[in-house]
C-alpha positions as CSV (number, residue, x, y, z in Angstrom):
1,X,-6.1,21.2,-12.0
2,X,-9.4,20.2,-12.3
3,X,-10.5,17.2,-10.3
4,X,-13.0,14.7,-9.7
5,X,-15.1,14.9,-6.3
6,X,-16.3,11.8,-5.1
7,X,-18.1,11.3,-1.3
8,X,-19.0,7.7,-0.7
9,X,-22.0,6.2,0.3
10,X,-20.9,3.7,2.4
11,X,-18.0,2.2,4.2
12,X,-17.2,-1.6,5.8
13,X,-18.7,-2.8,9.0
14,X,-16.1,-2.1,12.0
15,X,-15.7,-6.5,12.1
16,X,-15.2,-6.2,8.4
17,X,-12.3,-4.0,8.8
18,X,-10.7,-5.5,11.8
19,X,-10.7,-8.6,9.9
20,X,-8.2,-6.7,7.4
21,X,-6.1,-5.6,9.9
22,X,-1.8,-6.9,9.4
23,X,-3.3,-8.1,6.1
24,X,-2.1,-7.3,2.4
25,X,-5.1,-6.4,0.2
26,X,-5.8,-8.2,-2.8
27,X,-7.0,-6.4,-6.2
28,X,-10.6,-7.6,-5.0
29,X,-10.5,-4.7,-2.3
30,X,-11.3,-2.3,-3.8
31,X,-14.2,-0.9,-6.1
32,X,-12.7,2.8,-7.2
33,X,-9.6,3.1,-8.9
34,X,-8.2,6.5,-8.8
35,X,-7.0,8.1,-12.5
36,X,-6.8,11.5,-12.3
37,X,-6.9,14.6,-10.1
38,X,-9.5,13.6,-7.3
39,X,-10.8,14.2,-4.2
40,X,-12.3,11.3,-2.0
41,X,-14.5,12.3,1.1
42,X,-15.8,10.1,3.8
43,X,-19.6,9.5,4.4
44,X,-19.8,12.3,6.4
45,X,-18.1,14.7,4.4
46,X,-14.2,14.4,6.1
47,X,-11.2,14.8,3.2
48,X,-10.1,10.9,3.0
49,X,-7.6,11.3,0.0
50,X,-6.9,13.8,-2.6
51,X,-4.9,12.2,-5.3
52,X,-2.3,14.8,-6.8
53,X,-1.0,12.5,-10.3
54,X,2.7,14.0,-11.1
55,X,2.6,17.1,-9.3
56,X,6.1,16.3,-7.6
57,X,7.9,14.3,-10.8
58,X,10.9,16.7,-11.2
59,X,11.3,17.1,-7.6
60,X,11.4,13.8,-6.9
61,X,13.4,12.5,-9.4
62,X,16.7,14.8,-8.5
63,X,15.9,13.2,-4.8
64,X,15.7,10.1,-6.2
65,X,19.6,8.9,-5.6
66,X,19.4,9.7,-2.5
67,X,16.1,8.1,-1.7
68,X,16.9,4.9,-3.0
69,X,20.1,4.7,-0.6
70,X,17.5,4.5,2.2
71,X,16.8,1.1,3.1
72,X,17.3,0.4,6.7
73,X,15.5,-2.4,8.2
74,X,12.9,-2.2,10.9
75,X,11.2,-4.1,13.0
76,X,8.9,-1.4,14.1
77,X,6.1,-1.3,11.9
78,X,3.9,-3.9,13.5
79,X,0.4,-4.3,11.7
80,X,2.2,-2.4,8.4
81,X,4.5,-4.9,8.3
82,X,2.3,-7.3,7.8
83,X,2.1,-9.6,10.9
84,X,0.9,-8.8,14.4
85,X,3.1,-7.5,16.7
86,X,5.3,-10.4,18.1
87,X,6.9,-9.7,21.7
88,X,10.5,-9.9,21.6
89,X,11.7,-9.3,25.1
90,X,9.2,-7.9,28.4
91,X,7.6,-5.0,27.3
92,X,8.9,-5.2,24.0
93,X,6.7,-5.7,21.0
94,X,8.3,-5.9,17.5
95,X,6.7,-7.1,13.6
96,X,8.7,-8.9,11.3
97,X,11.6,-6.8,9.5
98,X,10.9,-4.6,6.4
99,X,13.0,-1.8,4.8
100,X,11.0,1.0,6.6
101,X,13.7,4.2,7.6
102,X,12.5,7.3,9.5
103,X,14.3,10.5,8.6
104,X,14.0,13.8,10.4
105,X,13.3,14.5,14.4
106,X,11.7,12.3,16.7
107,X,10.5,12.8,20.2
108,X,11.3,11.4,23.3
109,X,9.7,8.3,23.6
110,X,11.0,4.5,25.3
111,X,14.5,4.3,25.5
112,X,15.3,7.7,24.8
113,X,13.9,10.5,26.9
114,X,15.3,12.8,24.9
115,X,14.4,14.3,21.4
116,X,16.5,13.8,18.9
117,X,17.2,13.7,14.9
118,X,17.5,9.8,14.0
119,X,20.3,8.4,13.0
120,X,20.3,8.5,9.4
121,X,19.9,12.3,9.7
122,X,22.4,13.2,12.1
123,X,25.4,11.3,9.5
124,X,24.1,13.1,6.8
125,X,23.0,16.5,8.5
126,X,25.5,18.7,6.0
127,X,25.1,17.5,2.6
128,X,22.2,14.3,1.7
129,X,19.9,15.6,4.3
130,X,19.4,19.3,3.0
131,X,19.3,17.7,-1.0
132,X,16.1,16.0,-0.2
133,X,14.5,20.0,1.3
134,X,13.5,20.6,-2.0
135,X,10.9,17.6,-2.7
136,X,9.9,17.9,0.9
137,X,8.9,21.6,0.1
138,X,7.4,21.1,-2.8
139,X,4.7,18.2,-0.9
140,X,4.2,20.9,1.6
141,X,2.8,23.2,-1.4
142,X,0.6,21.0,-2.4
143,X,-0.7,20.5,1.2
144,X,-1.1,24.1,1.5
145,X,-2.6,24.9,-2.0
146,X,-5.5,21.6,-1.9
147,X,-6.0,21.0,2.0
148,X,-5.4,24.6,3.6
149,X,-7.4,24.2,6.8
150,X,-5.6,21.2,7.6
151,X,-2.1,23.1,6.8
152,X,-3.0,25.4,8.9
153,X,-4.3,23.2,11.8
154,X,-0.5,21.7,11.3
155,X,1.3,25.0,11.1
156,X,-0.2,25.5,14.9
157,X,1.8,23.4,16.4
158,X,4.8,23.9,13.9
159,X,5.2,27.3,15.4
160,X,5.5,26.4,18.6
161,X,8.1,23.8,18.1
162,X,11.5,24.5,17.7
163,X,13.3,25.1,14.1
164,X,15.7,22.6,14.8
165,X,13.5,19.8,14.5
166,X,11.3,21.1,11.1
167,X,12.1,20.0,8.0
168,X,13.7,23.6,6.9
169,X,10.7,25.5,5.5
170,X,7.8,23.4,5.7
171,X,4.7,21.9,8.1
172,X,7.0,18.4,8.9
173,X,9.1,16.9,11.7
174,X,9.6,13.3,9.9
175,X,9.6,11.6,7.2
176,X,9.1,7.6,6.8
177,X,10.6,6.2,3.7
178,X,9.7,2.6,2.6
179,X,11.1,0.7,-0.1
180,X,9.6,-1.5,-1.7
181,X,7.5,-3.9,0.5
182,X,3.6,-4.6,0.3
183,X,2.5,-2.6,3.5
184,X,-0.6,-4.6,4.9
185,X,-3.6,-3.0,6.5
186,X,-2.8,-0.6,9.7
187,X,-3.8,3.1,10.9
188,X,-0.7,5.2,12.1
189,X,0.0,6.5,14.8
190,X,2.1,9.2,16.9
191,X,1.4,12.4,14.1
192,X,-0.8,14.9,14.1
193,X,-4.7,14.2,14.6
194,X,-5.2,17.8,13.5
195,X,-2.9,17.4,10.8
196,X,-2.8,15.3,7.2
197,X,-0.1,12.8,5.8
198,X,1.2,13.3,2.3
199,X,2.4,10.8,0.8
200,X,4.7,10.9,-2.9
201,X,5.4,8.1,-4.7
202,X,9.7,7.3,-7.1
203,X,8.8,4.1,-9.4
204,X,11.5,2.8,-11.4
205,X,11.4,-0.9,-14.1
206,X,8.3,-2.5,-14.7
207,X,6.2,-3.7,-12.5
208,X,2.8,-4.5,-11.7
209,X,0.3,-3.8,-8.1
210,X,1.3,-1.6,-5.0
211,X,-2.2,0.1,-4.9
212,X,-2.5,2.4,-2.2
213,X,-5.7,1.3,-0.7
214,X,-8.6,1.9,1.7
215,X,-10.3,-1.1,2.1
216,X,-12.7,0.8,4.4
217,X,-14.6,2.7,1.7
218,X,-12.9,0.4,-1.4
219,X,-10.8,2.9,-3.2
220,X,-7.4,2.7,-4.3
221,X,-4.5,4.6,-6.4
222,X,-2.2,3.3,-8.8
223,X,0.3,5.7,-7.9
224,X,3.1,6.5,-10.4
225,X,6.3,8.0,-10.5
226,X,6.4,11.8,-9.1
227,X,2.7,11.1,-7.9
228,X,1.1,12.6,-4.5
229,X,-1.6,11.8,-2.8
230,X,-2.4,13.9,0.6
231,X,-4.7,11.7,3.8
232,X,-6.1,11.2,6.4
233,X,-3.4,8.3,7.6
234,X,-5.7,7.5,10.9
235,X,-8.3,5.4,8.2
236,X,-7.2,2.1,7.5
237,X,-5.1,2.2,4.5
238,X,-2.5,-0.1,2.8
239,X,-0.5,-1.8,-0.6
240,X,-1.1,-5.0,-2.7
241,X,1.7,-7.1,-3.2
242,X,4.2,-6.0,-6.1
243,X,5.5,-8.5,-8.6
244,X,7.9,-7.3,-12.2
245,X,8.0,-9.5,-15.0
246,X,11.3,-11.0,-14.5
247,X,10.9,-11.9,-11.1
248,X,7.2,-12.8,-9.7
249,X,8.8,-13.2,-6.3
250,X,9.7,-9.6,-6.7
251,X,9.9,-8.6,-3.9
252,X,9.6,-11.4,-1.5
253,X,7.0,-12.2,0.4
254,X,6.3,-9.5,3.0
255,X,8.0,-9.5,6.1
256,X,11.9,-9.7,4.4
257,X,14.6,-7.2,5.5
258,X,16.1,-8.0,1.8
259,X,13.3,-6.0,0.2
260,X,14.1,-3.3,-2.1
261,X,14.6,-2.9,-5.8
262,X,14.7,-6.3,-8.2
263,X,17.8,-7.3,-8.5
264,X,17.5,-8.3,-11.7
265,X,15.9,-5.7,-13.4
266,X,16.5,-2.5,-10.7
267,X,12.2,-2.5,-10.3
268,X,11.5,-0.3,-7.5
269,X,8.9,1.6,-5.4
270,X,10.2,4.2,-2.9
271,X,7.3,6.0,-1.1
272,X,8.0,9.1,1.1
273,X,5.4,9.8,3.7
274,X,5.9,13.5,5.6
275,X,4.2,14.1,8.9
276,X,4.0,16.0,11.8
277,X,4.9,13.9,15.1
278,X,2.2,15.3,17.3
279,X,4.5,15.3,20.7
280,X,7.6,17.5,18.9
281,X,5.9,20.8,20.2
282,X,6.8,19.3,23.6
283,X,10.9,19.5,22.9
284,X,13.2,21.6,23.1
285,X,15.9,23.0,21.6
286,X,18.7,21.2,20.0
287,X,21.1,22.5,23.4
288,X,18.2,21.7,25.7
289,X,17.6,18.4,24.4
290,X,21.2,17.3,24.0
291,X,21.6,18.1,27.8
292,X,19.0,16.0,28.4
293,X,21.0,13.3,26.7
294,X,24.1,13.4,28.2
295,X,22.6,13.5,31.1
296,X,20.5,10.4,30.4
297,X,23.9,9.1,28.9
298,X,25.5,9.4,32.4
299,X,22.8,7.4,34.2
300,X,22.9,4.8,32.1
301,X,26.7,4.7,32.4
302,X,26.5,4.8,36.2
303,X,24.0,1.5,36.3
């Protein structure tokens, strides 16, 4: 693959980008539109993107079905969800709903002081959960293959955390799955400083916008179907709005649980983001942690 290398010169002012923040960007955010193989670096030389076009296509399309199916709603994405963060109950901070799921392990963390495979994972441990391992694997070959010193930053902590929170043969503990919904501008947190985010791409009808964008240094991807791009998912980063060309309200203005493919038409954009969750090397086993649980279970019971 031969690519394109490009370092830019220059990047917003931090009050610039703040000002972005819980935003969607518009097409006028960016300067560099991403075609082809390329690799973006920040003005001091950090990897910001490398943009992989079609390198997962067959992979992802036999995930596809199952991919599609996942469309939970969530009210945990704060700034990505385009809003601040509005406080719900004491202590409780949530952003407007959007069809965001998380698949795969997760650590202890509020409610739950325990580790623990989400929901949608534990129904579907035997049979949808092990069909997506083979697009997952495939991502983690091209993390290995273009961003190796990153991989192997990752792998560090992979091998001290137990197999039964990895996503069978590769560098990830989770995967976040959104479905079509602009994402406004946020940084994410909770995975791996040391590590990178790579991110694929299903797209299904006709339809127009849903750059992936870093209005930081003004360059963006039009990523299509079976595209990758791996980065650095601590920069600012984000998606313009979508619309297809039988419904411009397609899909409705951010911040609706009903997002998801056109109902009309069947226009869609899944994107599948795999990460390492930088506190799983802190867990467990499966037994260990389920203890934990019950016991947790029991006090809760006894209040």
């Amino acid at each position: 693959m031969n690519f394109t290398e490009i370092r830019v010169r220059s990047r917003l002012k931090p009050e610039a980008v703040e000002n972005l923040m819980a935003k969607i960007p518009t097409m006028k955010e960016h300067d560099v539109r991403l075609t082809g193989p390329t690799k973006v670096y920040t003005p001091e030389g950090k990897p910001l993107c490398i943009y992989l076009p079609g390198v997962v296509k067959e992979e992802m399309e036999a995930a596809y079905p199952v991919l599609t199916t996942i469309r939970a709603a969530t009210e945990n994405r704060g700034y990505a969800s385009g809003t601040a963060e509005r406080v719900v109950q004491r202590n409780q901070r949530r952003g407007v709903p959007v069809t965001s799921s998380i698949i795969g392990a997760f650590e202890a963390s509020g409610y739950y002081k325990f580790c623990r495979l989400t929901s949608w994972t534990s129904k579907e441990l035997d049979e949808r959960w092990p069909s997506l391992f083979p697009l997952f694997q495939a991502i983690a070959k091209q993390f290995a293959t273009h961003i190796p010193d990153r991989y192997e930053a990752q792998m560090k902590f992979v091998r001290q955390t137990p197999a039964d929170w990895l996503v069978q043969e590769t560098p990830f503990t989770t995967v976040t799955v959104n479905n079509s919904y602009a994402t406004a501008a946020h940084r994410d947190v909770g995975d791996l400083d040391e590590g990178f985010s790579c991110l694929a791409v299903a797209r299904k009808g006709e339809w127009e916008g849903g750059l992936l964008t870093f209005p930081e240094y003004r360059v963006a991807a039009d990523m299509q179907d079976g595209d990758m791009i791996l980065m650095d998912a601590h920069e600012v980063h984000c998606n313009t709005q979508m619309s297809c060309h039988c419904d411009n309200d397609w899909p409705k203005n951010v911040g609706h649980a009903g997002t998801g493919p056109c109902k009309t038409c069947g226009a869609e954009r899944v994107s599948v983001v795999c990460y390492y969750r930088t506190k799983m090397a802190t867990c467990g086993t499966s037994q260990e942690e389920n203890a934990k649980a019950l016991s947790w279970a029991e006090k809760i019971n006894a209040r």
